[in-house]
Each structure stands twice: as structure tokens, then as C-alpha cells.
C-alpha positions in Angstrom: 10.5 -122.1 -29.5 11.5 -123.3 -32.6 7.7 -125.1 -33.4 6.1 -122.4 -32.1 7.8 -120.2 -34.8 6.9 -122.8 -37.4 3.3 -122.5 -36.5 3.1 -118.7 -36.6 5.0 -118.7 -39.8 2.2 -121.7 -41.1 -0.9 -120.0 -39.8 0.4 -116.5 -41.6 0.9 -118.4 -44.9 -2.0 -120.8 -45.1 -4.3 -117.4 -43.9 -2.5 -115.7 -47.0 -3.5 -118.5 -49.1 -7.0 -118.6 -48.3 -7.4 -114.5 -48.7 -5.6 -115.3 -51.7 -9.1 -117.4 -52.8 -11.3 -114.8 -52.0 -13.1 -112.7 -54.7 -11.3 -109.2 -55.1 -13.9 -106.3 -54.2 -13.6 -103.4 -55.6 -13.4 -99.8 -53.9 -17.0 -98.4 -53.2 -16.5 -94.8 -54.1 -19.1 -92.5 -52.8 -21.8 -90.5 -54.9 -20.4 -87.0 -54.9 -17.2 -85.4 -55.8 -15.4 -81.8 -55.7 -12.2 -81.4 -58.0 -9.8 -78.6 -58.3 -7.0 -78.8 -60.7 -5.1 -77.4 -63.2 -6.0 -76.6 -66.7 -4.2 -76.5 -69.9 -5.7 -75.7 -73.1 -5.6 -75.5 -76.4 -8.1 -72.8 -77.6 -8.9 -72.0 -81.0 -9.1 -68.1 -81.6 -9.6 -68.9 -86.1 -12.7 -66.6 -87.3 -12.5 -63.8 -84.6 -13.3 -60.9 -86.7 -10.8 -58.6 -84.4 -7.8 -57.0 -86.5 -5.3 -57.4 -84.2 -5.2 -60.8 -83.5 -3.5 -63.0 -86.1 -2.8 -66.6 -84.9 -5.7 -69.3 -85.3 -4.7 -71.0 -81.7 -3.5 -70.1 -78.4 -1.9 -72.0 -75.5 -4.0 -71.1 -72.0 -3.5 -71.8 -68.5 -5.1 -72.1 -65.4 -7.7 -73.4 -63.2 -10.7 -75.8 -63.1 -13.1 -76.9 -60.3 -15.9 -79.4 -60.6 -18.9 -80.6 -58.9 -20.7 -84.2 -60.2 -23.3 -86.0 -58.1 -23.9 -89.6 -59.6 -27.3 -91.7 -58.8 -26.6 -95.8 -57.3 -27.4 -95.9 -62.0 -23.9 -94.5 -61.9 -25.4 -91.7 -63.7 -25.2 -88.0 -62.8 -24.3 -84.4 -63.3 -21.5 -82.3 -63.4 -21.1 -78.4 -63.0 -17.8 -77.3 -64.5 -15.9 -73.4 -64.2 -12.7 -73.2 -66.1 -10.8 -69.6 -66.5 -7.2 -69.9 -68.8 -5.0 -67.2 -70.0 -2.2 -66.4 -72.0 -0.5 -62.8 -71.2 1.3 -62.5 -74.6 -0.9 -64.3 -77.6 1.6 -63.5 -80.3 4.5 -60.7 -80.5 2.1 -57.7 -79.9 1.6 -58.6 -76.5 -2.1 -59.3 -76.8 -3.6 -61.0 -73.2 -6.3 -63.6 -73.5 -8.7 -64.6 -70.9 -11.0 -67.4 -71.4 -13.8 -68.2 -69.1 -16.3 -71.4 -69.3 -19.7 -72.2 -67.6 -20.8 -75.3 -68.4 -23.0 -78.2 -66.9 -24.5 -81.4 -68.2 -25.0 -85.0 -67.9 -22.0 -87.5 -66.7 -21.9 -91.3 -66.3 -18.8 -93.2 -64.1 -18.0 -96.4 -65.3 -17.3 -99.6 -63.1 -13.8 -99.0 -61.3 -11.2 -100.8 -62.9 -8.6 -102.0 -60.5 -7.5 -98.5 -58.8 -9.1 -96.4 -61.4 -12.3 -95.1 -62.0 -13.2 -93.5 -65.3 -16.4 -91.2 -66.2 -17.2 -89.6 -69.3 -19.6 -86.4 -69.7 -21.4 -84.0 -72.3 -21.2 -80.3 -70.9 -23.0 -77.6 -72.4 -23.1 -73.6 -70.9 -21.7 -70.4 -71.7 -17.9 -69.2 -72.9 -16.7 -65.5 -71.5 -13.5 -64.5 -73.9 -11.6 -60.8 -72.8 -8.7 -59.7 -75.7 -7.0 -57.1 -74.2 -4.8 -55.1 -77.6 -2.0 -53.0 -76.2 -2.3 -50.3 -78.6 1.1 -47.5 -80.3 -0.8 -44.7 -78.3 -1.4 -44.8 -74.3 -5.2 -46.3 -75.1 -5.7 -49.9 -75.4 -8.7 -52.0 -76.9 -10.6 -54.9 -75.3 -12.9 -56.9 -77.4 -15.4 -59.3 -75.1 -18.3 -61.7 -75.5 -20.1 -64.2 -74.4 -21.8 -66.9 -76.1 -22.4 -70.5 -76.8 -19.9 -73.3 -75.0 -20.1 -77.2 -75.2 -17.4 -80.1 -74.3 -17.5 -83.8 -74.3 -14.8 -85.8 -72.6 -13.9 -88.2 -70.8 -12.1 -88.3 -67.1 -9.7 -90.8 -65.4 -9.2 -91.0 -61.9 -6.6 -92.6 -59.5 -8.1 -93.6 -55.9 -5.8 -93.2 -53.2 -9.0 -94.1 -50.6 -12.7 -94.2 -50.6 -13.0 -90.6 -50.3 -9.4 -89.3 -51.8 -8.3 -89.9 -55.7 -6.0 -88.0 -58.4 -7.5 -86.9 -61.3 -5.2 -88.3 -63.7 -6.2 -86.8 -66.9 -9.8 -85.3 -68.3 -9.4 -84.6 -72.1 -12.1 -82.5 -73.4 -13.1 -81.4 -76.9 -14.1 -78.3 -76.3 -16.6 -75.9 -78.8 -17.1 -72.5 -78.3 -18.9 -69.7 -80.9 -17.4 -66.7 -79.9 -17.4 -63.4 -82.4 -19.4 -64.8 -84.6 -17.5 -68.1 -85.7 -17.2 -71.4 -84.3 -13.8 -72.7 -82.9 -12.6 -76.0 -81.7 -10.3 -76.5 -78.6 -8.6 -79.3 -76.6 -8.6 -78.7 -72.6 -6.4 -80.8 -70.2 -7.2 -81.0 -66.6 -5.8 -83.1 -63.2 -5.7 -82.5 -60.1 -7.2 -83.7 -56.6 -10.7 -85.1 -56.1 -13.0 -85.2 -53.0 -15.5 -87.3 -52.6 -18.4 -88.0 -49.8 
């Protein structure tokens, strides 16, 4: 009994060794992905030319879901819909709802261990909704929509082949709203789906 556990134990390690040899492949990860996530961001609100609102940047939360479709080049497209909002901008109890559209070319690098990063150039549309509580019963809303573009770049952790985290996507994020430019910073993770 005793040899017979020493071979077991031999063929395990010597068929251990030789996998050990082997190149390491990495994870095929298919063409097309869906993510849903969270979003955080940092919106610039400088140059509005409303009265009422006073600070030059906002925090925003909410959503963000994602379509990209890459080519066997490893580059692709990608559809992005955000929507943040802040219920109280500053001590007047102003609500902010930001809303972007945007859609543009993407490019996934070579997966790196379990990681697979892309970056993209977005361009589309911005929806912005102030709603000003005013002294009387009425209250103001100022919209508009106008120009949007981001660039950013996205890392990914794969659980599978067809599962990963989105660990972080960091996007610069410029929108011309109310006749002025503004800059803002947009965080988003969350799970992908791919197939």
C-alpha cells in the first residue's frame, strides 16, 4: 500500500511539473460585452449663466450601462447612457440631474494576467435639469441639451470567459451646457457580460 501511495503522490508531482513547463494561455474573452454599474461623478456646473446656482462643481450619483462590440483587431465600439444627480447642490436645496448619450470608437488591449483593459473616445449629447426651489410656492427649472464628449480608459477583472468586474473606468468628461464649456471626472464599476 505504501508504494502504491508513493506512485500516486510521484505521478501527481512530476504531472505538476510538466504543466508547470507549459506556456501560460491567456483567457479568450469574447467580442461583445453589456455593463451596468454605478457612477460617480464629478461634474463641473462653472459658466452656467443661471442666478441661482453658485458653486463651480457638484458631486453626482447614479447609474451607467454600456454596450461595446470589438472586431478579432481588438477594435470596436461602445454605446454609453449615464444619468447622476445630486438632490441638494449647495444650501438652497437646488436638485441636479445630469444625463449623457454618448458613442464612439474603443480599442481592448491584450489581457494582462486576469485583467483586461480598454480605452475609448465617446462623443454624443449631455441632458442637464436644475430644478431652483424658489421663497414663493413656484419653482424654476433651467434645461438644455447640447454637446458631450469623454475619453477614458476601463479596467476589468475576469472572473470567467463570459463574467468580469469592472474595476474602475475613469473618464474625462466635457460637456457645453448653457453656453460654456465645463470639465468633469466620471467613475464607473460594476459587472460585465460578455458573449
Amino acid at each position: 500500500m505504501r508504494k502504491f501511495i508513493v506512485l500516486v503522490l510521484s505521478v501527481l508531482a512530476f504531472g505538476a511539473f510538466a504543466s508547470a513547463q507549459l506556456e501560460p494561455t491567456t483567457l479568450a474573452v469574447p467580442k461583445t460585452e453589456f455593463f451596468i454599474g454605478y457612477a460617480f461623478q464629478r461634474a463641473g456646473v462653472s459658466g452656467y449663466n443661471i442666478p441661482d446656482v453658485t458653486v463651480t462643481s457638484t458631486k453626482l450619483n447614479g447609474f451607467a450601462f454600456e454596450f461595446s462590440h470589438y472586431l478579432p483587431s481588438n477594435f470596436g465600439y461602445t454605446v454609453d447612457i449615464s444619468r447622476g444627480s445630486n438632490a441638494a447642490v449647495d444650501s438652497t436645496g437646488i436638485k441636479y440631474v445630469r444625463s449623457t448619450y454618448l458613442a464612439g470608437p474603443s480599442y481592448r488591449l491584450h489581457n494582462f494576467l486576469f485583467f483586461t483593459p480598454s480605452v475609448h473616445a465617446l462623443a454624443g449629447i449631455d441632458h442637464d435639469d436644475f430644478t431652483v426651489p424658489e421663497v414663493n410656492p413656484t419653482v424654476l427649472d433651467y434645461r438644455n441639451t447640447d454637446f458631450a464628449a469623454a475619453a477614458g480608459v476601463t479596467f476589468d477583472g475576469n472572473f470567467s470567459r463570459h463574467m468580469a468586474l469592472r474595476l474602475a473606468q475613469v473618464d474625462y468628461l466635457y460637456t457645453h451646457n448653457y453656453g460654456a464649456g465645463q470639465s468633469s471626472f466620471r467613475y464607473t464599476g460594476g459587472l460585465v457580460v460578455r458573449f
